[in-house]
C-alpha positions as CSV (number, residue, x, y, z in Angstrom):
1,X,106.1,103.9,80.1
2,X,104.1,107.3,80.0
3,X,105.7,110.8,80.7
4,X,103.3,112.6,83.3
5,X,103.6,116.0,85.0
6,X,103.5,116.5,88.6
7,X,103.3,120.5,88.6
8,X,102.1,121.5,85.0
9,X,101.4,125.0,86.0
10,X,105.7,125.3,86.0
11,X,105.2,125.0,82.0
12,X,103.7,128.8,82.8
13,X,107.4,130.1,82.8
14,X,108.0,129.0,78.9
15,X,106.8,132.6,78.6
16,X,110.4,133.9,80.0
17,X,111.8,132.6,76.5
18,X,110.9,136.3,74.8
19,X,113.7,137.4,77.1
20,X,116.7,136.1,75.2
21,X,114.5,137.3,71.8
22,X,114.5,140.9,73.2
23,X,117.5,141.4,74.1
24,X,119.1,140.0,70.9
25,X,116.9,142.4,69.4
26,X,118.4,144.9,71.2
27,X,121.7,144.6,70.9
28,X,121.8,143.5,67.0
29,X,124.4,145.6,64.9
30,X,122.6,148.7,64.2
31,X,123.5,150.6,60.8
32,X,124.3,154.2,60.9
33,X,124.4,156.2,57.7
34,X,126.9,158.7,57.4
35,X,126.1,161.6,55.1
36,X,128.8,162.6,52.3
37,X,129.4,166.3,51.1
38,X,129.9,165.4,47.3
39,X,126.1,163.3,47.8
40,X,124.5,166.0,49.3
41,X,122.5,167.4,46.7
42,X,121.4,164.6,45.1
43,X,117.8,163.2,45.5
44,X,116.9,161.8,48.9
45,X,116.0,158.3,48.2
46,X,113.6,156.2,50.7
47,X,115.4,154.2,53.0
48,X,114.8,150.4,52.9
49,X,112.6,148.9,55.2
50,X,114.0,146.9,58.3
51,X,113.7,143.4,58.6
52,X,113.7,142.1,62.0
53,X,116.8,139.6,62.4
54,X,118.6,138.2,65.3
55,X,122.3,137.8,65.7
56,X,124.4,135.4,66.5
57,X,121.9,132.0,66.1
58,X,123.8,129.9,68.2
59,X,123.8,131.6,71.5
60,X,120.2,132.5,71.4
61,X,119.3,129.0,70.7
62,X,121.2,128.0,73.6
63,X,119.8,131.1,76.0
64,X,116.7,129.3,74.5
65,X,116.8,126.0,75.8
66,X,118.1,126.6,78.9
67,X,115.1,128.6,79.7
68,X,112.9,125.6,78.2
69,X,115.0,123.3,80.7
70,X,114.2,125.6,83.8
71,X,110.6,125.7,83.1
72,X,110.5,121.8,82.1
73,X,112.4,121.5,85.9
74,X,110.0,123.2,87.5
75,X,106.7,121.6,85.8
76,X,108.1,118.2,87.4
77,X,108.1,115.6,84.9
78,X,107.5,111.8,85.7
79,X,107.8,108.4,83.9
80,X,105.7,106.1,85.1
81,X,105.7,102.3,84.0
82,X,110.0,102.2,84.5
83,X,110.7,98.5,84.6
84,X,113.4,98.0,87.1
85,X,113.9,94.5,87.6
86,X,117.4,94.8,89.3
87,X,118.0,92.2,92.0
88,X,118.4,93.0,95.4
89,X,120.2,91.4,98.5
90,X,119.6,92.8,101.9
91,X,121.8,92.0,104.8
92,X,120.7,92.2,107.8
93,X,123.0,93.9,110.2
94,X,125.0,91.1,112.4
95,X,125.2,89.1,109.5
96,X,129.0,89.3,108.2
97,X,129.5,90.6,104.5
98,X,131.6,87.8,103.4
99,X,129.8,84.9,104.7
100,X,126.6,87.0,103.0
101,X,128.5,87.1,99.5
102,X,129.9,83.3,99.5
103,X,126.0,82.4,100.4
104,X,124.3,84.3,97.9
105,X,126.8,84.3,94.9
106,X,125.1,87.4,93.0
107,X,127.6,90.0,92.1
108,X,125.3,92.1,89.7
109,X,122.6,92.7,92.6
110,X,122.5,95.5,94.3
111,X,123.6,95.1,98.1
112,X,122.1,96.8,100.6
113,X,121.3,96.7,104.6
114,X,118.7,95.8,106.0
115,X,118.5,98.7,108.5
116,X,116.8,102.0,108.0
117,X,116.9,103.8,105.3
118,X,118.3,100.9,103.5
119,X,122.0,101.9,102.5
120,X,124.1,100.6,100.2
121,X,126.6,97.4,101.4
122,X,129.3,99.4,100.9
123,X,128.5,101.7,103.7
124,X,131.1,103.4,105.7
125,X,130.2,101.9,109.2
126,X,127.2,98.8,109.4
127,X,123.8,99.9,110.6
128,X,122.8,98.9,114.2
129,X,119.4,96.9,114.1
130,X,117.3,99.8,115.7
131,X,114.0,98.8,114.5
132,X,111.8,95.3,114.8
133,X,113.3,92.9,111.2
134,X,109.2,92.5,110.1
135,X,108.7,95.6,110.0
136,X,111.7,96.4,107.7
137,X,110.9,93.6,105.7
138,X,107.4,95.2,105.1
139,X,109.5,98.7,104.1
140,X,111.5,97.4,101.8
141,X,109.1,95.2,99.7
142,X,106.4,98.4,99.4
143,X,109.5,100.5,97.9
144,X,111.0,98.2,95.3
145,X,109.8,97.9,92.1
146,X,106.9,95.0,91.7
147,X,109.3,92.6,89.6
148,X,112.5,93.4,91.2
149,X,113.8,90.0,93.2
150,X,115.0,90.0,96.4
151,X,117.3,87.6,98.4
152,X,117.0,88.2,102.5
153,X,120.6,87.0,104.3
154,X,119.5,86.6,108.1
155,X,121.6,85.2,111.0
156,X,120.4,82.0,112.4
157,X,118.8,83.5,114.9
158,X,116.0,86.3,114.5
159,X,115.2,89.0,117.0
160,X,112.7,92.0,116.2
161,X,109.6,89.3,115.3
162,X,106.1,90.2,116.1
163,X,103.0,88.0,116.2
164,X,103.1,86.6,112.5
165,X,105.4,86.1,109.4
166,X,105.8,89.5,107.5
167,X,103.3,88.7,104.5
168,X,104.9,90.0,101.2
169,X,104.4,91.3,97.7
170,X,106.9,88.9,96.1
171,X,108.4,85.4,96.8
172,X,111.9,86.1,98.7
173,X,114.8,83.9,98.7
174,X,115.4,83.6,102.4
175,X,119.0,82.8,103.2
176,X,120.6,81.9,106.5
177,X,124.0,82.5,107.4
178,X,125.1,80.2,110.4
179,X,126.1,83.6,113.1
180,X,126.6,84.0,116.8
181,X,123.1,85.0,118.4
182,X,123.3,88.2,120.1
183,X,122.8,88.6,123.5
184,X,119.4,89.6,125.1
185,X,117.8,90.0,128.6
186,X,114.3,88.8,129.3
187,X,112.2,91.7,130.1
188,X,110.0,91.0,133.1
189,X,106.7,92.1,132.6
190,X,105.3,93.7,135.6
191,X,101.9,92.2,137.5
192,X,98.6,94.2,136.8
193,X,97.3,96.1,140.2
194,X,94.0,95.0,141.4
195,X,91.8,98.3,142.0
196,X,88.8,96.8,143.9
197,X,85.3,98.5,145.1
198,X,82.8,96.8,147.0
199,X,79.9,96.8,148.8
200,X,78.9,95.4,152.2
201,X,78.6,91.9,151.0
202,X,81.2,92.0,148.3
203,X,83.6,93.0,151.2
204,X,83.9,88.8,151.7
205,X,85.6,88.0,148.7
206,X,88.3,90.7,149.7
207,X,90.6,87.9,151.6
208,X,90.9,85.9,148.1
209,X,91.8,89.1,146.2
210,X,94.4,90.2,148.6
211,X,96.1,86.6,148.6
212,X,95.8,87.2,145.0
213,X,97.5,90.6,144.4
214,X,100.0,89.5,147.3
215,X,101.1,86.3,145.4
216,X,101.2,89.1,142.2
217,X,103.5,91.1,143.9
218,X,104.0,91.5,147.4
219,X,105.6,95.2,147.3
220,X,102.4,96.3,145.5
221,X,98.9,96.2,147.3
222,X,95.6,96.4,146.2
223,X,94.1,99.8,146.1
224,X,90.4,99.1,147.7
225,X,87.9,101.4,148.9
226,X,84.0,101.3,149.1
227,X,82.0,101.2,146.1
228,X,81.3,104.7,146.4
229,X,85.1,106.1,145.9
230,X,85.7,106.9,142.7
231,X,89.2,104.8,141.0
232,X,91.6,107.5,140.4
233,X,94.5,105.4,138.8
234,X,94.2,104.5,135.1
235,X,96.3,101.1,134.9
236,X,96.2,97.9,136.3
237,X,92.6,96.2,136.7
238,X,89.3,97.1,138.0
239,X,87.4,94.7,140.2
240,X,83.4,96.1,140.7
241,X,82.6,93.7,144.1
242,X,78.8,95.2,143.9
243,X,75.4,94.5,143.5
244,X,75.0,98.3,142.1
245,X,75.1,99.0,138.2
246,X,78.7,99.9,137.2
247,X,79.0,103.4,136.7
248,X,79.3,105.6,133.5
249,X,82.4,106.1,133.4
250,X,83.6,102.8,134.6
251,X,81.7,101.6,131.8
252,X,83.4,104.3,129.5
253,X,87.0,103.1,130.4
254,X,86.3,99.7,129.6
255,X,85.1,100.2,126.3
256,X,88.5,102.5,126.0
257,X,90.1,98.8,126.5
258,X,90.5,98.9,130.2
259,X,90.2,95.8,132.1
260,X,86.9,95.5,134.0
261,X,86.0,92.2,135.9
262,X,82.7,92.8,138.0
263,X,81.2,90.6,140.6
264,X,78.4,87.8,139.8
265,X,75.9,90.4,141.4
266,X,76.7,92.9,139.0
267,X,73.6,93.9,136.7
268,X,74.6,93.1,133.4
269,X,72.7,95.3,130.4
270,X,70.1,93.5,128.5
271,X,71.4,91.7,124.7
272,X,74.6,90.8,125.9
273,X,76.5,87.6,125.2
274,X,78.2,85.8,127.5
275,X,81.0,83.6,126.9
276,X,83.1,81.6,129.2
277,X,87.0,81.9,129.0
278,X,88.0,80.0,132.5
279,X,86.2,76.4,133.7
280,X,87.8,74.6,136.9
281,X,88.4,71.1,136.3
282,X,84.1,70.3,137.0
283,X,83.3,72.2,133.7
284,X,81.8,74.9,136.3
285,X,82.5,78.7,134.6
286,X,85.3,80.1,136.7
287,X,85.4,83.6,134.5
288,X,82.8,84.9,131.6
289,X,83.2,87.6,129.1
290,X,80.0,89.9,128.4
291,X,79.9,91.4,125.3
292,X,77.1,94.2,124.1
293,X,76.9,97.6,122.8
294,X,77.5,98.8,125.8
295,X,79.8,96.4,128.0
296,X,83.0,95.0,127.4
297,X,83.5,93.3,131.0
298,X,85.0,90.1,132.4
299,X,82.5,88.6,135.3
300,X,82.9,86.4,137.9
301,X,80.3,83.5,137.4
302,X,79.8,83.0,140.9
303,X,80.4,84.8,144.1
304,X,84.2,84.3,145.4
305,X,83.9,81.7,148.2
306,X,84.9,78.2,148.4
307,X,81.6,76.5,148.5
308,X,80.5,78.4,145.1
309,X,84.0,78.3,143.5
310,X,86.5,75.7,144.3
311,X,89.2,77.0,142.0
312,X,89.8,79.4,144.6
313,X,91.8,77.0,146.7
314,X,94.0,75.8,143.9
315,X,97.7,76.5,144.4
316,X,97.3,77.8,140.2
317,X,94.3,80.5,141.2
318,X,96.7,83.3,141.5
319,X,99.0,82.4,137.8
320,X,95.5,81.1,135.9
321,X,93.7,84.7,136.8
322,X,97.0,86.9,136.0
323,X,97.3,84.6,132.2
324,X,93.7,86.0,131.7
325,X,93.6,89.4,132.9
326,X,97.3,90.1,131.2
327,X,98.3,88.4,128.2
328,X,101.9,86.8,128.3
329,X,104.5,89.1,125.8
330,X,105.1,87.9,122.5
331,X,108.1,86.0,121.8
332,X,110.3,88.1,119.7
333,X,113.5,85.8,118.9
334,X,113.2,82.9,116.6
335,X,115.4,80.1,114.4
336,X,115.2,82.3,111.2
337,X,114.4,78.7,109.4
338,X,111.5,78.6,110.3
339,X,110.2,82.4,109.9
340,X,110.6,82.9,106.2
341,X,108.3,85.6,105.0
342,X,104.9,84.9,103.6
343,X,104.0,85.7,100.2
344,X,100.4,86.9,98.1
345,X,100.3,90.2,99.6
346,X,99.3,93.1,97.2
347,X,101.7,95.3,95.2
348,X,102.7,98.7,96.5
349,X,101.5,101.5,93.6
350,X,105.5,102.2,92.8
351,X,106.3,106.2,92.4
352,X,107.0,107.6,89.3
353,X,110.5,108.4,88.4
354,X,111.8,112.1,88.5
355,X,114.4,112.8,86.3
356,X,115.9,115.3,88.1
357,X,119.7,114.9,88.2
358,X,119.5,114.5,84.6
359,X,117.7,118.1,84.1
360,X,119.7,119.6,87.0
361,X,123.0,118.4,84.8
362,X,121.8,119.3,81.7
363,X,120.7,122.7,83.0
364,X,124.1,123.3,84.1
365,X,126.2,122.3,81.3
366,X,123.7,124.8,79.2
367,X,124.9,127.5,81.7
368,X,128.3,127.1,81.5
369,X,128.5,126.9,77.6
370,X,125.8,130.0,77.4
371,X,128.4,131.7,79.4
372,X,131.8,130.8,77.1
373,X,129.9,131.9,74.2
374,X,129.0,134.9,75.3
375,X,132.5,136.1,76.4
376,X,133.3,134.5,72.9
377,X,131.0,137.6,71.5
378,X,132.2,140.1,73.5
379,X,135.8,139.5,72.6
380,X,135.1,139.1,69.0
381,X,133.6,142.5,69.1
382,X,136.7,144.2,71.4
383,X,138.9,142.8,68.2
């Protein structure tokens, strides 16, 4: 444990500690000679020379180091290195307390919710579960100390998941408590829109693609036009039906991560790599991905008829090509069994520790005894 400061430049107002000297040495009991008749004629003597001297010690020292306390306050000092190896239990909100304390047995650890903010068990009202569980769990293992332990009490059922198991700093004791699962409603995920431009002979594989964006969604049609119409809607997917280099800024918004599927006509630029992501049940490629430095495209490996692609009048056609374009949602909701967290992820650098409450207090009870000790003075020197 080291002591650090975070604002050294607040040890500048030490120097406000000659005020309490000067005006002690102001006020201090001054001597005044009085002058006798019957002494008058005798020999002037020189006076004695002055010592400087302070009165009253005590209250000076303590107008001292109150001012030493301000200016250690505002310099900002840290310890760094506190061990703090408390345990900790968070809750997660549904979970009910006393089920969480008969399954975890530790009455010294500190309780806490797992919500934002992380507050204390003993909380007025319980948190709602506003944000995703993984990503609290990340939270709350970056701010506790390195060597702290920590016990998770989940329902039995998990919502808020993402793609992977949160991956922690520390092994965590992951408890389930058996608990009603909440009710959800399965968000439908809305069909891409086809935005198609073609040329003359692209214009024949425009009867698959409207079947297509029909099956998709019937109260939404494509949005075609000739190859020389600019697209003018940002979302959904752009099909390039031409024997014409895509354009600039076609090729611009599917490097942005747009979805760009161009015909088998299509120029492709030279040192890409092409990689097939859809075969029909021959082996034959259905779909490619091109990848260079400049395209980032999907491409149809053969021209969209029947005689050169036989996937086309599969009853599937329409649901394969939507999985490919649009990527199903993650499941979020899980048994909590079998999503413990992961552990071997690095530390968190912990902040140092301010002591402020600690000054703050001692800086006030300074104050208030400066303050009886001085009306302590002035009544002595009423009497």
């Amino acid at each position: 444990m080291s002591l650090v400061w975070l604002f050294p430049a607040g040890l500048a107002a030490l120097a406000a500690l000659l005020l309490p000297l000067l005006i002690h040495l102001a006020r201090r009991d001054e001597q005044r000679l009085i002058d006798f008749a019957a002494l008058r004629w005798l020999s002037a003597r020189p006076r004695p020379r002055r010592r400087i001297r302070f009165d009253d010690w005590p209250l000076l020292l303590v107008r001292l180091l109150l001012l030493a306390l301000l200016a250690v306050l505002l310099a900002r000092p840290a310890l760094e290195g506190v061990e703090d190896d408390a345990p900790r239990v968070a809750v997660a909100p549904g979970v009910d307390i006393a089920a969480a304390r008969g399954a975890v047995g530790a009455a010294e650890a500190r309780w806490l919710w797992l919500a934002p903010g992380f507050p204390a068990l003993d909380a007025p009202t319980a948190p709602s579960p506003s944000q995703p569980l993984a990503s609290l769990l990340r939270e709350l293992d970056a701010t506790l100390p390195p060597k702290a332990p920590l016990t998770v009490v989940v329902p039995s059922v998990l919502d808020g998941l993402d793609a992977q198991r949160p991956r922690l700093s520390r092994a965590v004791r992951w408890q389930v408590v058996e608990s009603a699962p909440s009710a959800s409603t399965a968000v439908a995920v809305a069909a891409p829109r086809l935005h198609i431009r073609h040329d003359d002979a692209g214009s024949a594989a425009l009867t698959w693609l409207r079947a297509v964006a029909r099956a998709w969604n019937r109260d939404t049609p494509a949005d075609i036009a000739r190859d020389d119409q600019p697209f003018t809607d940002g979302e959904g997917v752009r099909v390039w039906l031409s024997a014409t280099p895509v354009p600039d800024a076609l090729q611009a918004w599917a490097r942005a991560g747009g979805r760009l599927l161009v015909d088998a006509r299509t120029p492709v630029p030279d040192n890409t790599q092409r990689l097939p992501l859809w075969r029909d049940d021959s082996g034959a490629p259905v779909i490619e991905q091109v990848d260079g430095a400049h395209a980032h495209w999907l491409r149809w490996a053969a021209p969209l008829q029947p005689a050169t692609m036989p996937a086309l009048l599969e009853a599937g056609f329409p649901q394969r090509l939507r999985d490919l374009l649009q990527a199903p949602p993650v499941p979020k909701r899980a048994p909590a069994a079998a999503m413990p967290p992961d552990s071997g992820a690095g530390a968190w650098p912990q902040p140092a520790y301010e002591p402020v409450p600690w000054l703050v207090a001692a800086i006030a009870l300074l104050f208030l005894l400066e303050r009886w000790m001085a009306s302590a003075r002035r009544r002595r020197g009423q009497a």
